[in-house]
N, C-alpha and C positions, 0 to 999 in steps of 0.2 A: 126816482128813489130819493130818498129822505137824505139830506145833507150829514145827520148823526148816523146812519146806515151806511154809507159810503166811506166814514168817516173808521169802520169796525175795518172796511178792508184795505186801508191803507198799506199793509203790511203786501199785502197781495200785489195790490199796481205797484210798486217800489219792486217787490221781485220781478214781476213782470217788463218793467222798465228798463232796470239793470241785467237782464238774457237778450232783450230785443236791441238794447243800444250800447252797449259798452262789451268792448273786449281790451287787451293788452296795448292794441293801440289807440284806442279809440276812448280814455277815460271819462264819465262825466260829472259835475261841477254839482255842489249842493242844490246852488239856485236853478241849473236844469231840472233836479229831481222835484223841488216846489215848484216848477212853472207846469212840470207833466201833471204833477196832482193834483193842482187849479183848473188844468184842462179838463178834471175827471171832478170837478165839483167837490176835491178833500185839501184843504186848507192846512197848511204843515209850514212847523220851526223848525227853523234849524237845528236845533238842540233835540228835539223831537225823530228827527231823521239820523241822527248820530246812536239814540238809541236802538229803533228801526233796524237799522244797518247790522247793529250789535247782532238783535235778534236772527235776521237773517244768517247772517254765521252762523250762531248756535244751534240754530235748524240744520246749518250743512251747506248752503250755500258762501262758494268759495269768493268771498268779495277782498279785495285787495285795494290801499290807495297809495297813491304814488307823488310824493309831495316835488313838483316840478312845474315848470311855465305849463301848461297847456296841461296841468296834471287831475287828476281826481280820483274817481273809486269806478272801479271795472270787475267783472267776475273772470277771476283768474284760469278755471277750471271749468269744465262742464263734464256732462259723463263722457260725449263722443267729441274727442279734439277735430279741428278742420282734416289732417291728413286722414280720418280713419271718413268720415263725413264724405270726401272725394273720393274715398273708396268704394263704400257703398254708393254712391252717387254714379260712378262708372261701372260697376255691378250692373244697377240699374236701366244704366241705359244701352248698353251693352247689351240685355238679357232680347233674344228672341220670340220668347214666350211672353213676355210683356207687352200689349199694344201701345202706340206714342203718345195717347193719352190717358193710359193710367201711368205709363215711365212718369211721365211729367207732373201728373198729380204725387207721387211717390215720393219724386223729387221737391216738388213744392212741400212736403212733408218738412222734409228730413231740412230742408232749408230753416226751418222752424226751432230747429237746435241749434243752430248757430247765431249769431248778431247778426243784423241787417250787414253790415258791411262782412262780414264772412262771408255770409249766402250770396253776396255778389261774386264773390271766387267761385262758388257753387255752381251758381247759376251758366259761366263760362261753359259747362260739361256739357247744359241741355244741347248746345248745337253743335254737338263734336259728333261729324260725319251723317250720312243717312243710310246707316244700318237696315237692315231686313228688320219687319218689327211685325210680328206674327200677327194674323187677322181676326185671333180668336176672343175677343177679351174676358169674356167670362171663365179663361183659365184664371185666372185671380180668384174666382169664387171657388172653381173648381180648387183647387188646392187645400183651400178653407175644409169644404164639405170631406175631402181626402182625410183629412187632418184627422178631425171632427172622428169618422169610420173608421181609422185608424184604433185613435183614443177609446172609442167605445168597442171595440175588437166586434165590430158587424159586418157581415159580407154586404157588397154592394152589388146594385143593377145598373147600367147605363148603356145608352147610344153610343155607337164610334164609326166615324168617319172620316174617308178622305178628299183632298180638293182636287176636282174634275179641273179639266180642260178649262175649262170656259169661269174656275175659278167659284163654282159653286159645290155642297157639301155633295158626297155620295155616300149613301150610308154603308159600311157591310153588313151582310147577312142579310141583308134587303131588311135594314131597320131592326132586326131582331135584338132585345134586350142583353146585355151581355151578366153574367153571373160571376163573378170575383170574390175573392178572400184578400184585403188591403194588408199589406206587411209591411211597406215601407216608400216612401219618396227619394227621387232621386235627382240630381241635376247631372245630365249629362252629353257631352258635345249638344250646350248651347241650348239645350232643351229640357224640358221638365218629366218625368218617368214615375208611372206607379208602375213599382214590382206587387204580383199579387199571385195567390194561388188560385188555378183553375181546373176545380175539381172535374168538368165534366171528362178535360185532356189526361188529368193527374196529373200536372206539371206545372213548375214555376212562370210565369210569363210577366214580361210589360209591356206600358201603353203609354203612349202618348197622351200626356194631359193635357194638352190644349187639344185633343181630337177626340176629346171624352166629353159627351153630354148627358143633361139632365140624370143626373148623379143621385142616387135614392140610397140613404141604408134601409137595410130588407129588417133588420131586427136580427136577425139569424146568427149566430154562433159563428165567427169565421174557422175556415178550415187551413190545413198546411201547417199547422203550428211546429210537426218532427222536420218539414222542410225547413222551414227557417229558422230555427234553432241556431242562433251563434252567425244570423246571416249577418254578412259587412258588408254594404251599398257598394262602399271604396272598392275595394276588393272584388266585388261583381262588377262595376265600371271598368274595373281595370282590363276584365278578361273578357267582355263583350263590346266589342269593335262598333261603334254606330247604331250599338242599342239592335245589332241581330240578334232574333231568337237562336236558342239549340244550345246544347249541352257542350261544357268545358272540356277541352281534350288537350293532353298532356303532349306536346310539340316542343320538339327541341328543334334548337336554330343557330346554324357556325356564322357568325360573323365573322366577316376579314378586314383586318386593322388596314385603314388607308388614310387619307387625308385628314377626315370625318371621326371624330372621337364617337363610335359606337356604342362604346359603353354607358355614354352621357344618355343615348337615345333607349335603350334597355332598361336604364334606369328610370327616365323619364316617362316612358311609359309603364312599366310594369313597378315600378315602385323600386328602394333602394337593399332589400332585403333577397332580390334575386344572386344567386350564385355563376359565376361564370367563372368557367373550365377554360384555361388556356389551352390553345390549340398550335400548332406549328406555324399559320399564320395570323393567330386572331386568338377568337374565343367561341366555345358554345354555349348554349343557354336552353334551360331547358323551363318552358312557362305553360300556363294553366291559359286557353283560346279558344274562345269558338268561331272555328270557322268561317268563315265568311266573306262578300265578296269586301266589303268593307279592311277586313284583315288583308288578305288578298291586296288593295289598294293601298296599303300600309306597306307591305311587303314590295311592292313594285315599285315606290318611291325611293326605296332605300335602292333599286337595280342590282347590281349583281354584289353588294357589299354583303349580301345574304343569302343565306339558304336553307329550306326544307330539311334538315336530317332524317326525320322521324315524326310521326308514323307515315308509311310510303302512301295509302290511300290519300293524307290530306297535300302532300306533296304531289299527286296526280290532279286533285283537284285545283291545285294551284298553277299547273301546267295547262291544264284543260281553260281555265280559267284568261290566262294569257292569252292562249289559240283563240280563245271566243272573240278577245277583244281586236287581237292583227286582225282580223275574220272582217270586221268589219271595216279594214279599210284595204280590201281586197287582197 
């Protein structure tokens, strides 16, 4: 490229410069920013770079200088500060449904909005622990094309399957396409979820999106639309345990006040807007669940600090439940 062409984007490597190498601590020096632009074949004053700089502010980039020994000009601000950076950074590599290397390409992203020397903080996060990191990677696409089905309000078709024994796919339905109405995505216990309507059942249902393939929209009108009317993800997370199917049922539950601040745990899961009825040694509660073994396993954690009131069927099934599991160790 033409030394007078290189010379139009001066403006450009100078921003690019000042994101990649300077933060709050890290200020640099006029004669760095003409020694990078020599590097790029654009030839620059000093007096020339003081304007520069001007403009870059008046664009919006937050550039700051700091008149001190080791001082100069650093970009003060960016959109995403280091703490929120390591957040999404530990998101990231946290998420189950991400494989290790796209976490890591993600990561090498989002490094990219920080200074070299931030992203070295960043980078600290890649080797925090060896997490379970799902086998599927084209959940990444899959989300996309979700997305995408969603936006266009089109029913979808796909494969679903689970991992055998031996760690290969199995299809259900012996491969058979599946037929969906997409309503919404979900993130929950650790995993990724389309809620969607399944006209052939007439009922709401989700899927595991990393165990959804070859994902097609059909063109088709989606259906469900009087069902989700006013749907809340949140709200449906909250009252389906482990992402079990089956319908919400109204279960009251007396806790008894011991060591263990229950209330903290009622709230913690059910959200802070539940009501609880003092009791003579506790409280009751009365929440929106669907049953299941998952619930059940929430419930036996908590041991005898709780109890089934109402309705007596799912407080049978929860006893039934018990028996099954002493059962098995004779």
């Amino acid at each position: 490229m033409a030394r007078s062409a290189n010379q139009k984007l001066k403006c450009l490597y100078l921003r690019q410069f000042l994101l990649q190498n300077t933060d709050e601590e890290h200020p640099a020096t006029i004669p760095q920013m003409v020694e990078y632009l020599a590097r790029h074949d654009i030839p620059a004053e000093r007096k020339s770079l003081y304007d520069d700089i001007d403009a870059l502010r008046q664009w919006g980039l937050d550039v700051e200088y700091r008149k001190a020994q080791n001082g100069g000009y650093y970009v003060a601000s960016r959109d995403f500060q280091l703490p929120e950076l390591k957040l999404l950074v530990d998101a990231v590599q946290s998420s189950k449904f991400l494989s290790l290397r796209k976490s890591n390409e993600l990561i090498s992203k989002l490094e990219k909005l920080a200074s070299r020397y931030e992203a070295q903080a960043l980078r600290r996060q890649v080797y925090v622990t060896h997490r379970v990191k799902n086998m599927n990677e084209s959940i990444y696409y899959n989300v996309d094309a979700l997305h995408s089905a969603i936006a266009a309000g089109s029913r979808i078709t796909f494969r679903y399957f689970d991992w055998d024994t031996t760690g290969k796919k199995s299809y259900r339905h012996g491969g058979k396409r599946y037929q969906v109405s997409p309503w919404a995505l979900l993130w929950d216990d650790e995993n990724y979820y389309l809620v969607g309507y399944d006209a052939e059942h007439g009922e709401r249902r989700h899927y595991r999106v990393d165990k959804m393939e070859s994902i097609t929209q059909t063109g088709e009108k989606r259906l469900g639309q009087a069902l989700f009317a006013g749907f809340d993800p949140a709200e449906y997370s909250r009252k389906v345990f482990g992402m079990y199917g089956g319908e919400p049922q109204r279960i009251t539950l007396q806790f008894t006040n011991d060591k263990t601040n229950m209330a903290n745990i009622v709230f913690d899961r059910f959200g802070r807007d539940q009501v609880l009825i003092p009791a003579p040694s506790g409280f009751t509660v009365t929440v929106e669940v669907v049953p299941s073994p998952q619930f059940f396993a929430w419930l036996t954690g908590l041991g005898p600090s709780v109890k089934i009131l109402s309705p007596q069927p799912v407080a049978e099934q929860f006893r039934a439940h018990l028996q099954s599991v002493l059962s098995a160790y004779g």
